[in-house]
BAZA-412442 format. One line per 3 residues: number of its first residue (from 1); their letters; for each residue x, y, z of N, C-alpha, C. Coordinates in steps of 0.05 Angstrom, whole numbers. Layout:
% residues N
NUM) A) X:Y:Z:X:Y:Z:X:Y:Z ~ ...
END
This chain:
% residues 395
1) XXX) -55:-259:-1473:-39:-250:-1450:-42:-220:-1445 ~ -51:-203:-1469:-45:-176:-1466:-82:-164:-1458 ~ -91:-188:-1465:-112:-171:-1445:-123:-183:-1423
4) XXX) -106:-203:-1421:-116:-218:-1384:-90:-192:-1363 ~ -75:-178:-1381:-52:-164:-1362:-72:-132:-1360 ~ -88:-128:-1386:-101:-102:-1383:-123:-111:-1358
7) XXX) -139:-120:-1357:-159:-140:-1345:-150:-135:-1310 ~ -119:-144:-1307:-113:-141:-1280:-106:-114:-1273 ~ -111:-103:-1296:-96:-69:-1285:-125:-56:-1278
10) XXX) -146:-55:-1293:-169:-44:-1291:-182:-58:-1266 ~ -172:-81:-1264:-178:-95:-1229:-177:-79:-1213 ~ -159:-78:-1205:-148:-67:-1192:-145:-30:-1185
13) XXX) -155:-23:-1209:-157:11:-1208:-188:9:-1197 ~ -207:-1:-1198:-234:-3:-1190:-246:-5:-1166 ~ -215:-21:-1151:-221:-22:-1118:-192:3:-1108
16) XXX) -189:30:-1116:-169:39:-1106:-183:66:-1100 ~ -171:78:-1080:-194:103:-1073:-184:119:-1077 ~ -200:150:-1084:-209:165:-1109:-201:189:-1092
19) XXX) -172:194:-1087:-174:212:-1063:-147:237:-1078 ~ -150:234:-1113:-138:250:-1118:-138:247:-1151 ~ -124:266:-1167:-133:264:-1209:-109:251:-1218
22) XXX) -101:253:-1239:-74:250:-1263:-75:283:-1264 ~ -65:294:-1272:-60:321:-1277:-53:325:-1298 ~ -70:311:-1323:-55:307:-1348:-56:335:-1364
25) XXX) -62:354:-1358:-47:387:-1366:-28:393:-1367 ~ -8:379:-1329:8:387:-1333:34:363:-1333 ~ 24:349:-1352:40:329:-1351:69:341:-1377
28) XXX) 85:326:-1367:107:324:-1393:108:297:-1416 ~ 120:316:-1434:113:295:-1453:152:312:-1481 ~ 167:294:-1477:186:308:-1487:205:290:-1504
31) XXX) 219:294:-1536:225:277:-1547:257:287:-1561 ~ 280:274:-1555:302:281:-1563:317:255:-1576 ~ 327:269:-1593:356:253:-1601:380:253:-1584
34) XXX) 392:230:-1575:418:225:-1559:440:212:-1576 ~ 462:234:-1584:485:216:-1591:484:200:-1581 ~ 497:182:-1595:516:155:-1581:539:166:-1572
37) XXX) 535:144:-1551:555:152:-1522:556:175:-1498 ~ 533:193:-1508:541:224:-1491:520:218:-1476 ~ 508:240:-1464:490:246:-1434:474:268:-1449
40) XXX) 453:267:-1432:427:290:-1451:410:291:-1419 ~ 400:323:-1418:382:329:-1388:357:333:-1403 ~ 328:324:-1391:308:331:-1390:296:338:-1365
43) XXX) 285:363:-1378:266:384:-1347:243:380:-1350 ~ 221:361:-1333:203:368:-1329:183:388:-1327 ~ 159:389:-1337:143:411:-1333:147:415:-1299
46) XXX) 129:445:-1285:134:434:-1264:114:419:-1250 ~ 114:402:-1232:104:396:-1216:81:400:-1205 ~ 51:391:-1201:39:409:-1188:37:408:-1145
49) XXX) 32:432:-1134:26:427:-1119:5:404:-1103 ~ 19:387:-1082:11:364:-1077:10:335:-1092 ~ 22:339:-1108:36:310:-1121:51:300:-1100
52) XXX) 36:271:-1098:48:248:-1080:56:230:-1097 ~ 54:235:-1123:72:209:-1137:73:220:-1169 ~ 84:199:-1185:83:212:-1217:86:182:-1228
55) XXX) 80:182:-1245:79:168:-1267:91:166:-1289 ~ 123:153:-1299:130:166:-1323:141:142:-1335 ~ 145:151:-1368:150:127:-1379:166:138:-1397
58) XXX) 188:118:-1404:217:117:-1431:208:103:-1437 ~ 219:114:-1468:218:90:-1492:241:100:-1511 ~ 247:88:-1514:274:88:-1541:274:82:-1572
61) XXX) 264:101:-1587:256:87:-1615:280:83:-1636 ~ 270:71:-1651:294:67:-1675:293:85:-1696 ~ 296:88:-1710:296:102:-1734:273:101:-1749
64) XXX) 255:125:-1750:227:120:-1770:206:110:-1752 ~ 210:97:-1720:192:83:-1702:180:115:-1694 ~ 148:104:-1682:133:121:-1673:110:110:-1643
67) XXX) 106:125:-1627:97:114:-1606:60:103:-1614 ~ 57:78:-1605:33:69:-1617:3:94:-1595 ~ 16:105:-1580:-7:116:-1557:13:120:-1544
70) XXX) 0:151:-1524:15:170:-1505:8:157:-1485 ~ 23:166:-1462:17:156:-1427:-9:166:-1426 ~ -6:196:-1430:-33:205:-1424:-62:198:-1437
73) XXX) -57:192:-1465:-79:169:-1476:-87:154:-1462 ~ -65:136:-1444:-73:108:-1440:-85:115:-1417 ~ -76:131:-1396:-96:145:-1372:-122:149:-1378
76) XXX) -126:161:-1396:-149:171:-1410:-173:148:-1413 ~ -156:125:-1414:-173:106:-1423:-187:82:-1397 ~ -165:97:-1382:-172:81:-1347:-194:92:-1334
79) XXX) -213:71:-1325:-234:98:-1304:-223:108:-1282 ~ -204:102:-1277:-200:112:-1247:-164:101:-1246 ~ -147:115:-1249:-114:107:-1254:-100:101:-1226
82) XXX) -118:108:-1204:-102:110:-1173:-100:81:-1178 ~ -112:60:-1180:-102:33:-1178:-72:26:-1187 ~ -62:47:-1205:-36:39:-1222:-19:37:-1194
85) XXX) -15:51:-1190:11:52:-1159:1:19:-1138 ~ -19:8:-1146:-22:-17:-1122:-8:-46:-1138 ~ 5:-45:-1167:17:-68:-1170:26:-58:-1195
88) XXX) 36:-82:-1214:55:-85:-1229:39:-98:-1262 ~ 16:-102:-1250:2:-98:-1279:5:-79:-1293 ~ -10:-57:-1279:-16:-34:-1291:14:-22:-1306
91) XXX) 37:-18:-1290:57:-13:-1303:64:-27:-1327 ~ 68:-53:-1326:65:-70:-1352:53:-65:-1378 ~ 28:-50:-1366:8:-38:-1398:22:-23:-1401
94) XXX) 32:-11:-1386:33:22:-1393:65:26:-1407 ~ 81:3:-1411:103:1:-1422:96:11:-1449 ~ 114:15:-1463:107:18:-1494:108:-8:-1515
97) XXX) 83:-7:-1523:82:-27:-1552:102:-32:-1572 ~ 119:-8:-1562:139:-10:-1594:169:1:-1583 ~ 190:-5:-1595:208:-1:-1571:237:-7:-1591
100) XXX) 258:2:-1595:276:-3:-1613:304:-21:-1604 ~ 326:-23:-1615:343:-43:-1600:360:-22:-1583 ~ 360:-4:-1588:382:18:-1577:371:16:-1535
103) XXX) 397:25:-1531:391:24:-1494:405:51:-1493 ~ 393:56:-1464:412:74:-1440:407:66:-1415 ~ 419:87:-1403:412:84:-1367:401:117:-1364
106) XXX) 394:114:-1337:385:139:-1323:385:144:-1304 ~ 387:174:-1283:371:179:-1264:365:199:-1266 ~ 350:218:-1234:332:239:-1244:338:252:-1213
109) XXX) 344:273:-1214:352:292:-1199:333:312:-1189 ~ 338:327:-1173:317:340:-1160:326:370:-1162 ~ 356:377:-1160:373:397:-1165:384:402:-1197
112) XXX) 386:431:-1206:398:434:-1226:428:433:-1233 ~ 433:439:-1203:469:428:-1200:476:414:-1202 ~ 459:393:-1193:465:353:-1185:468:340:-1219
115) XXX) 436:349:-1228:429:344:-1258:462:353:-1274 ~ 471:378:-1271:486:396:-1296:507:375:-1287 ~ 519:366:-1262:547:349:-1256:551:323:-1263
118) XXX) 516:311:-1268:524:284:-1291:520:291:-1317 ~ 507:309:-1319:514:327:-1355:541:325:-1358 ~ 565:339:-1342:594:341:-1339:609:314:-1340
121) XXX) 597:303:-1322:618:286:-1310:602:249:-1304 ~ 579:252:-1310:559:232:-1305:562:220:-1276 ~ 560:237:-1248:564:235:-1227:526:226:-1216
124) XXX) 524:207:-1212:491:199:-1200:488:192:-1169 ~ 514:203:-1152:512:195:-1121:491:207:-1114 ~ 483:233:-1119:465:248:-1103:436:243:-1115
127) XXX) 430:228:-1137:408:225:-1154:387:210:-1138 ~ 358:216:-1147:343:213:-1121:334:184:-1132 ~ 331:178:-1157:322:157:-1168:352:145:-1192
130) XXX) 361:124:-1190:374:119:-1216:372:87:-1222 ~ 374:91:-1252:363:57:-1266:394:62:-1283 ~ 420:34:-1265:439:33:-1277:437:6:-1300
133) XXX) 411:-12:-1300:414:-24:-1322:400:-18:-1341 ~ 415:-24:-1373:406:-15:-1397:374:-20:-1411 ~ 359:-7:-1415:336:-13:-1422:330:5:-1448
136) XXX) 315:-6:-1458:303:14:-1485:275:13:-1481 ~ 258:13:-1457:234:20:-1446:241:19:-1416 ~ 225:34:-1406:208:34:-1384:191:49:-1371
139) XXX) 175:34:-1344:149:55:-1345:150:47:-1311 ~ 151:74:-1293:150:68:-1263:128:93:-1252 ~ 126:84:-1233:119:95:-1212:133:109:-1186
142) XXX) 139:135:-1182:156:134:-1151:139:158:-1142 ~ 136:151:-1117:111:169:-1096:142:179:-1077 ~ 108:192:-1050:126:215:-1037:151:197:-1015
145) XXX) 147:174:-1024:165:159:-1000:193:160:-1016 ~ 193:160:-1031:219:165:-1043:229:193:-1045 ~ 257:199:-1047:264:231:-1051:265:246:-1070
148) XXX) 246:233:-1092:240:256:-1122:221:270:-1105 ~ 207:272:-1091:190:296:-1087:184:306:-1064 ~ 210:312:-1048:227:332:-1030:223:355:-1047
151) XXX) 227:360:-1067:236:387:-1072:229:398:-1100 ~ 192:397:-1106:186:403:-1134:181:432:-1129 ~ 183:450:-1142:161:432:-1175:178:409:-1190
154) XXX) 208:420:-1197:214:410:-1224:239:384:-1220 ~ 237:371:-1235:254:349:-1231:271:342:-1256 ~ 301:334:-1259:315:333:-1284:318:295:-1293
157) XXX) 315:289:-1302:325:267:-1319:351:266:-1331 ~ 366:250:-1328:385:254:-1340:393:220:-1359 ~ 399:227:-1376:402:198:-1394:431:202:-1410
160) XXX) 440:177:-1407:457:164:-1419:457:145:-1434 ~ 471:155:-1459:464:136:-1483:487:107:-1476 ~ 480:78:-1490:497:57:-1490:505:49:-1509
163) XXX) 504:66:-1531:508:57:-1561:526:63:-1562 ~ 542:53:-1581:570:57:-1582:572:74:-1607 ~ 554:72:-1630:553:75:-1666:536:99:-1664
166) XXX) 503:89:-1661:477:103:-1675:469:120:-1655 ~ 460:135:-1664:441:154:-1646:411:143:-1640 ~ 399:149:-1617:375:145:-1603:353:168:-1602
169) XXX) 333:158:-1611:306:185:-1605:300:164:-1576 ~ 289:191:-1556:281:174:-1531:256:197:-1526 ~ 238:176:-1517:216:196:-1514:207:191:-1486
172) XXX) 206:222:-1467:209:215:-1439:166:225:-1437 ~ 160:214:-1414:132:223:-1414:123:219:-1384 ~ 117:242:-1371:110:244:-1339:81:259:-1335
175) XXX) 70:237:-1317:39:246:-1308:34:254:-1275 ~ 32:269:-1260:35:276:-1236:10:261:-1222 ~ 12:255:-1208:-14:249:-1194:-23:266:-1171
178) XXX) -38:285:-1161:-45:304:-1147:-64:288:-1122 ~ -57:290:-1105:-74:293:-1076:-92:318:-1071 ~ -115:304:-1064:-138:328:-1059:-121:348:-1041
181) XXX) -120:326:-1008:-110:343:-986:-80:359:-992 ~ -63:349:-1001:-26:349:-999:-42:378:-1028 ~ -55:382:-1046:-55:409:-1064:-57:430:-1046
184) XXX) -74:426:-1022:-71:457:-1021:-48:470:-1002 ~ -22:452:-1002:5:459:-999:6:460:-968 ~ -9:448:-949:1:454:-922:20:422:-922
187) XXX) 45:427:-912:68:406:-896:67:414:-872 ~ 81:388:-857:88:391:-835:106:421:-829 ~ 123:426:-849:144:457:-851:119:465:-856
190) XXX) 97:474:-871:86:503:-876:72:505:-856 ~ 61:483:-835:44:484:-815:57:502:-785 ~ 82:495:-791:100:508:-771:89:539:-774
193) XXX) 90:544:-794:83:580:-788:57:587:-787 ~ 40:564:-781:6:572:-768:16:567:-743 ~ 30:542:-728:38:543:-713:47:566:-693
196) XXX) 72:575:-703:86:604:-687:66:625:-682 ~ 51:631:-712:37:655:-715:13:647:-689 ~ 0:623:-682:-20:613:-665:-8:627:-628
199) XXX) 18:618:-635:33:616:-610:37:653:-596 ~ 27:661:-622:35:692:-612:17:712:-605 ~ -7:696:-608:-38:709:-605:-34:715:-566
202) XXX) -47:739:-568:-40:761:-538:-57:740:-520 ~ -71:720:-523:-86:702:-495:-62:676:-495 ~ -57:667:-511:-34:639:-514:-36:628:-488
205) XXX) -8:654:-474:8:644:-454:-10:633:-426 ~ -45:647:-428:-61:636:-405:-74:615:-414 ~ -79:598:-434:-91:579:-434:-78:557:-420
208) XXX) -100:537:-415:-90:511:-398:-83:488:-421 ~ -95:485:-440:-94:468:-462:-85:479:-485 ~ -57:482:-480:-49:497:-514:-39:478:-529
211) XXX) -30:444:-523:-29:431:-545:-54:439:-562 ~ -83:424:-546:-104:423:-556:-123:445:-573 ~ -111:469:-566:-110:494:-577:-100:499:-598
214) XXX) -74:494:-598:-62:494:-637:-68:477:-648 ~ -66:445:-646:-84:436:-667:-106:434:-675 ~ -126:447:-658:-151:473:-678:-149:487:-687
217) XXX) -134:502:-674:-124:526:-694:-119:513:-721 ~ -91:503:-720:-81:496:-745:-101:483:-761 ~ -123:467:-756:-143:448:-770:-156:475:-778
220) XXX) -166:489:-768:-179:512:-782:-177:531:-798 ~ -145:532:-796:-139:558:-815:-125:538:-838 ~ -117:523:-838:-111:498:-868:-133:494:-871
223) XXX) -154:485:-863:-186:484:-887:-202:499:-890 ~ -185:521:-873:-202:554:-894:-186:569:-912 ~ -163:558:-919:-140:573:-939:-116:554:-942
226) XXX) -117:563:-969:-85:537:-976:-59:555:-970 ~ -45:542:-974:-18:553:-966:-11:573:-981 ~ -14:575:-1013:-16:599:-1029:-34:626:-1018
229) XXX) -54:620:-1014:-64:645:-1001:-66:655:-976 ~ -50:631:-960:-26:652:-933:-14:659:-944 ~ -1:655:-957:30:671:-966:19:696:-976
232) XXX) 3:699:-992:-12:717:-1010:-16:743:-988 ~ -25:742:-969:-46:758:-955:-21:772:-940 ~ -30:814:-932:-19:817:-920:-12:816:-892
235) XXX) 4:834:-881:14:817:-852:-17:830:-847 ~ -27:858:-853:-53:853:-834:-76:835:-836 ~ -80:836:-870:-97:813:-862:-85:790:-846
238) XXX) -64:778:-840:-66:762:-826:-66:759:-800 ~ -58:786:-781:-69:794:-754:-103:787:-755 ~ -113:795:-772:-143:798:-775:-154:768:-767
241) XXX) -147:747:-790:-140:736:-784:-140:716:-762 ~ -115:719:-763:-112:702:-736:-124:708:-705 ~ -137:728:-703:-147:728:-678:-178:716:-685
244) XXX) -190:722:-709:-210:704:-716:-213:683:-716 ~ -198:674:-716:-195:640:-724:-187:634:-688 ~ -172:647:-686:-160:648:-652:-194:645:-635
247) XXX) -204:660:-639:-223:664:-621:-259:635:-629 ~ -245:629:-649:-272:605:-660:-262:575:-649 ~ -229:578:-650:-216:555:-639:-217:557:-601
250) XXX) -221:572:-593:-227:584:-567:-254:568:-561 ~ -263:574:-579:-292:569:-575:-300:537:-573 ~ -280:530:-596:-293:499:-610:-271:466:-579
253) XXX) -257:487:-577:-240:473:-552:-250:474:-516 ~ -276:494:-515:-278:497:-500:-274:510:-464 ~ -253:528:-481:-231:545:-465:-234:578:-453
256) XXX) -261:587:-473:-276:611:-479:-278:617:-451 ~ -290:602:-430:-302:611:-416:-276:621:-383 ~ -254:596:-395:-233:590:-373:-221:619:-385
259) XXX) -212:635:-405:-197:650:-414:-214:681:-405 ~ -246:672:-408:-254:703:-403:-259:698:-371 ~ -254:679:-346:-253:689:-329:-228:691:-316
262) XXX) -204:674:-330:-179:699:-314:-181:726:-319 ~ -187:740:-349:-193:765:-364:-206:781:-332 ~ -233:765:-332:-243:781:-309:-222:784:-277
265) XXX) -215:764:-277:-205:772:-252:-171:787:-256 ~ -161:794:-272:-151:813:-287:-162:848:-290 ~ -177:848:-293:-204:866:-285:-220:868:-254
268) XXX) -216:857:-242:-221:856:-207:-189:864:-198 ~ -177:855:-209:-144:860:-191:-145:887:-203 ~ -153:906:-220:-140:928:-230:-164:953:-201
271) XXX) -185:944:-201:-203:945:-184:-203:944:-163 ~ -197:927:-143:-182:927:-117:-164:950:-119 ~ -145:944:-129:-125:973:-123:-134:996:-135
274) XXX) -162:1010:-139:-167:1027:-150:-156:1044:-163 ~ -147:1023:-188:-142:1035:-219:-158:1024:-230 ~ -185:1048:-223:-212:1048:-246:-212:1048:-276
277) XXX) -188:1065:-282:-191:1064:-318:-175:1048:-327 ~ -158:1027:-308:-148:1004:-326:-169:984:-332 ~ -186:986:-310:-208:964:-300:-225:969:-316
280) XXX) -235:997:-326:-251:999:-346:-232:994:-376 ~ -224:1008:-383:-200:1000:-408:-195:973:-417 ~ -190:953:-396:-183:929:-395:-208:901:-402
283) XXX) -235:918:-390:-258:904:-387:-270:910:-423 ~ -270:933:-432:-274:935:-453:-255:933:-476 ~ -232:927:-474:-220:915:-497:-211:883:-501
286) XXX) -211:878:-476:-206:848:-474:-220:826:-473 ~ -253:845:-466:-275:816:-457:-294:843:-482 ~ -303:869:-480:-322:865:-495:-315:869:-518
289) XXX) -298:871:-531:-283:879:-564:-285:852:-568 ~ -282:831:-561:-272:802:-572:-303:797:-572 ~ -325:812:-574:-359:792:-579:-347:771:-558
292) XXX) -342:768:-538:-354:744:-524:-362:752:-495 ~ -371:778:-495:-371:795:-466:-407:781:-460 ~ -408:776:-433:-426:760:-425:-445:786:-401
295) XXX) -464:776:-397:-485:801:-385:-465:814:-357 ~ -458:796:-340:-446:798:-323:-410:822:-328 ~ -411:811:-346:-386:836:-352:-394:862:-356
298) XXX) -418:870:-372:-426:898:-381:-441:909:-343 ~ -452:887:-328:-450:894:-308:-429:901:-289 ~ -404:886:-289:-385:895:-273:-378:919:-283
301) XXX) -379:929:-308:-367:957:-321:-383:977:-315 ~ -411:976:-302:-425:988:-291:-420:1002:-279 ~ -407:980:-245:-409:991:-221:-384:1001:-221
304) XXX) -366:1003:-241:-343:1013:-241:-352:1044:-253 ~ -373:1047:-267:-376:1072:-273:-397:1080:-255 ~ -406:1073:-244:-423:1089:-210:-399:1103:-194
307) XXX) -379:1078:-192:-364:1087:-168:-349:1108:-179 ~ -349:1119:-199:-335:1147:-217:-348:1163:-230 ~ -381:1160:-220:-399:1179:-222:-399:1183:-257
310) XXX) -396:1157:-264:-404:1159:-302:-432:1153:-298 ~ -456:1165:-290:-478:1155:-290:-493:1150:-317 ~ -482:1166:-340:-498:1161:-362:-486:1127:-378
313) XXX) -463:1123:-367:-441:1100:-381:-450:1069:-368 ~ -455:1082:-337:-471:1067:-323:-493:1053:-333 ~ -510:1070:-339:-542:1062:-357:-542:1052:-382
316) XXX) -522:1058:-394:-517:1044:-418:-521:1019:-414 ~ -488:1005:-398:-469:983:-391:-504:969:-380 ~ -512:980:-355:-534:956:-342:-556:944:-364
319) XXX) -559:978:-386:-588:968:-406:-567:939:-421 ~ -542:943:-424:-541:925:-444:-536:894:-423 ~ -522:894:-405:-532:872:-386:-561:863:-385
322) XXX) -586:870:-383:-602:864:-388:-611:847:-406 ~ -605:867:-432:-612:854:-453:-599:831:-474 ~ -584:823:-446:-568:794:-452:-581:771:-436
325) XXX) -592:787:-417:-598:767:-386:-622:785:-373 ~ -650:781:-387:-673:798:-373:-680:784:-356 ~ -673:763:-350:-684:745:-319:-664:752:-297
328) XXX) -649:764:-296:-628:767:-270:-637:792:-266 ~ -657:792:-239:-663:818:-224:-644:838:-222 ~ -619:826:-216:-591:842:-203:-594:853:-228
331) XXX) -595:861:-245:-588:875:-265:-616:903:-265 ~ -639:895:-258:-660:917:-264:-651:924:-241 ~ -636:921:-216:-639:934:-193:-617:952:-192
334) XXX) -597:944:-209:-581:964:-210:-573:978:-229 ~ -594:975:-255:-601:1001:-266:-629:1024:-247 ~ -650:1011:-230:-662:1025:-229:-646:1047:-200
337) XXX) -628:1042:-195:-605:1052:-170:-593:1074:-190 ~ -587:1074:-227:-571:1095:-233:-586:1114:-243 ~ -612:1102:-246:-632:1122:-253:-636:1144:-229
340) XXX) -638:1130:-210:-638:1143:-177:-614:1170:-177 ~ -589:1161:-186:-564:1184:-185:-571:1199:-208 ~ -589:1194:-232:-585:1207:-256:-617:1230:-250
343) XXX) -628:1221:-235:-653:1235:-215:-658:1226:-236 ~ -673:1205:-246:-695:1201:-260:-713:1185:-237 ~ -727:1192:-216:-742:1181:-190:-764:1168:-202
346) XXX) -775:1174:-220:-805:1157:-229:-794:1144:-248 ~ -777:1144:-263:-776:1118:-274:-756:1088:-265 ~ -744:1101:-232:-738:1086:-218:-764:1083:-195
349) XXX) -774:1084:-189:-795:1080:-177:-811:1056:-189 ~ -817:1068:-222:-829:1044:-235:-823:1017:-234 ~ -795:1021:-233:-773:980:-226:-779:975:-198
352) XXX) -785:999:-183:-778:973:-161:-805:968:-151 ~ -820:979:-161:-856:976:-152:-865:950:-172 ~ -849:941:-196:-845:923:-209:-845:898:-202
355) XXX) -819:901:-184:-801:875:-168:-799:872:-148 ~ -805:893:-129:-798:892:-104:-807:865:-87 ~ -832:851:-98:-837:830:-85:-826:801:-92
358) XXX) -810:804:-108:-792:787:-126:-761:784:-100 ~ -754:758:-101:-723:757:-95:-705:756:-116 ~ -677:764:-113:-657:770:-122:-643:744:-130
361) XXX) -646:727:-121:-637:700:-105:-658:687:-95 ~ -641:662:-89:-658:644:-76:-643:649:-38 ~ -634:661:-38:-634:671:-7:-635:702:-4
364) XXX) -638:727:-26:-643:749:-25:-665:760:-39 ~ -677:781:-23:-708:799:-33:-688:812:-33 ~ -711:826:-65:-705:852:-82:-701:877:-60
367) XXX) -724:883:-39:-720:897:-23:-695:897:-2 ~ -685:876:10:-659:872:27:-630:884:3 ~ -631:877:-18:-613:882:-32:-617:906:-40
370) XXX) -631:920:-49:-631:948:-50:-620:965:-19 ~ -621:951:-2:-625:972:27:-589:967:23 ~ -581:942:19:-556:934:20:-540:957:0
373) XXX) -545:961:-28:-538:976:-54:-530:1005:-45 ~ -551:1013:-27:-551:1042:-16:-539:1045:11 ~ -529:1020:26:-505:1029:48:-478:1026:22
376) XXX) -477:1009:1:-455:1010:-3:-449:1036:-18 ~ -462:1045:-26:-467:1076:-41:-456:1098:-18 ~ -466:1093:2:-454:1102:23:-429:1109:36
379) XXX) -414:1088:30:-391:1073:37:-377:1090:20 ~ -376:1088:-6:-359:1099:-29:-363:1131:-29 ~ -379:1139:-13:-383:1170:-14:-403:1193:-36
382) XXX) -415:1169:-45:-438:1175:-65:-458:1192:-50 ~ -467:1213:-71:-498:1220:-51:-518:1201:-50 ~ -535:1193:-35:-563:1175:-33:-583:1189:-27
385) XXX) -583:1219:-10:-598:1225:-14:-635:1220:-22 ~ -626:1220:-42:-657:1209:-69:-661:1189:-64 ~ -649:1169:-47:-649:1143:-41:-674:1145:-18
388) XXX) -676:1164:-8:-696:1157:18:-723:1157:-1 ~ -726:1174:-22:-755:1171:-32:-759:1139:-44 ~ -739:1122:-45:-744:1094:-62:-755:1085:-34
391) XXX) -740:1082:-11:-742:1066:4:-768:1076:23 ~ -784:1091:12:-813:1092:16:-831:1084:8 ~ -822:1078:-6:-846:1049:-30:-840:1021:-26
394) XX) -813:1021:-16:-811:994:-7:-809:979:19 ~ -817:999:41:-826:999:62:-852:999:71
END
């Protein structure tokens, strides 16, 4: 019988999936004498992070009795123990071999208050687990569906002796069972404060998809750090941080592009009403500080520094437009226009003797758009001047 019952336990652990250990380090393992008649507390080691269930076993010996094998032995001896929680074999082995006539009862508390008030008074209303009939063994199982593990690490035992005469050795013995995912401590509560902290990042309030936005977020920053090393980190690292993660979840949701063109037109409204240095200020901290500034932006920051006669800031902004986007003419034509204000004439001469037979577009020549560049140069009160020597090469 005792090995058609081992037989169904190792059955059964063989088809159960492997999606977490025994934690037998930090298991407990703890052995007292209980008057007869009184109450006795045992404290668990604590708990480890992400325990979804435990494993523990009483036994009650008699006088001179000794346990034939530990819990943790008998784990030891299973290939794989997750099967124990799928039936009532496995518990059955795991009872003790040897076991005396003496009884108690029990339960097991989650609080040290709750625990000390059936120490006092043997009060078990609030007890998360309690066994009111008498046993001189047993061996259970209780996972996270039950309320022992609301609130670890540590959990109390509390036992009551039923003897009326002799005293009881009782030997209590707890194995945690650890979850890969539930160890590295994110809950639904600790997720809340990737949550808020997500909610407070300076783009938030313009996205269109911010369900779909925090739960990337949150997926990203729980499988790049456990809950211990948020807590760990300071508030700056975690600004740092979070706009990092902010800006990859941006990316991975597909929102990058919807967020940097309100940005831009944020940057056109500051523009229209000619407030140039918000428009510049705003263009470079918001689209190009965040690495996701696109050719077309270092171009708009251009013509914002033409029209304020930054001609050297100018040449910068267009070289680096370019060299994001060397197929968009508009960009050599309107660096070879600041070379023109910066009087560099021959090496604006060189671009447009280059391109000039090139269109801009598929409905504009290089030449029409240059003639266009230099009325609007015009317009703004720029000199052009130097402009008549281009437009002799391209005439």
């Amino acid at each position: 019988m005792k090995k058609l019952l081992l037989l169904l336990c190792i059955t059964q652990i063989s088809f159960a999936q492997k999606d977490g250990y025994w934690d037998k380090e930090r298991a407990t393992t703890k052995e007292v004498v209980l008057t007869a008649g009184k109450r006795i507390l045992l404290k668990t080691e604590a708990l480890p992070i992400g325990t979804t269930e435990f494993l523990f076993r009483i036994t009650l010996l008699d006088e001179g009795q000794k346990l034939t094998s530990s819990l943790v032995s008998v784990l030891k001896a299973i290939p794989d123990p997750t099967g124990i929680s799928q039936g009532t074999a496995g518990l059955i082995h795991l009872t003790s071999a040897i076991s005396g006539d003496d009884t108690c009862t029990y339960a097991i508390f989650q609080e040290a208050n709750l625990a000390n008030a059936f120490l006092k008074e043997g009060t078990t209303a609030k007890a998360c687990f309690e066994q009111k009939d008498k046993i001189n063994k047993e061996a259970r199982m209780l996972s996270s569906a039950s309320l022992c593990l609301t609130n670890i690490p540590h959990l109390w035992f509390g036992f009551e002796s039923q003897n009326w005469v002799m005293s009881q050795k009782i030997v209590l013995e707890v194995v945690p069972w650890v979850d890969y995912k539930a160890s590295r401590g994110w809950t639904k509560q600790t997720k809340h404060e990737i949550e808020k902290m997500c909610a407070r990042l300076d783009f938030f309030d313009q996205l269109s998809k911010k369900e779909i936005f925090t739960g990337t977020y949150i997926k990203l920053f729980t499988d790049r750090f456990t809950y211990t090393e948020f807590t760990n980190m300071l508030a700056a690292e975690k600004a740092t941080i979070a706009t990092e993660i902010g800006l990859l979840a941006l990316k991975n949701t597909n929102q990058m592009n919807e967020l940097m063109e309100q940005k831009r037109k944020i940057a056109w409204d500051f523009y229209l009403k000619k407030e140039y240095q918000k428009a510049i200020s705003y263009i470079e901290k918001e689209i190009i500080e965040t690495n996701w500034a696109q050719a077309k932006d270092y171009s708009a920051l251009g013509d914002i520094y033409i029209e304020t006669k930054q001609f050297f800031k100018a040449k910068d902004s267009y070289s680096k437009a370019i060299a994001l986007d060397a197929h968009q003419l508009w960009y050599q034509l309107k660096l070879a226009n600041t070379l023109v204000f910066m009087n560099e004439i021959k090496a604006a001469k060189e671009i447009h003797l280059k391109y000039k037979n090139n269109n801009i577009d598929a409905k504009i020549s290089w030449i029409d758009q240059a003639k266009l560049d230099i009325e609007f140069y015009r317009s703004k009160g720029l000199a052009i001047d130097d402009f008549k020597k281009i437009l002799r090469i391209l005439e």
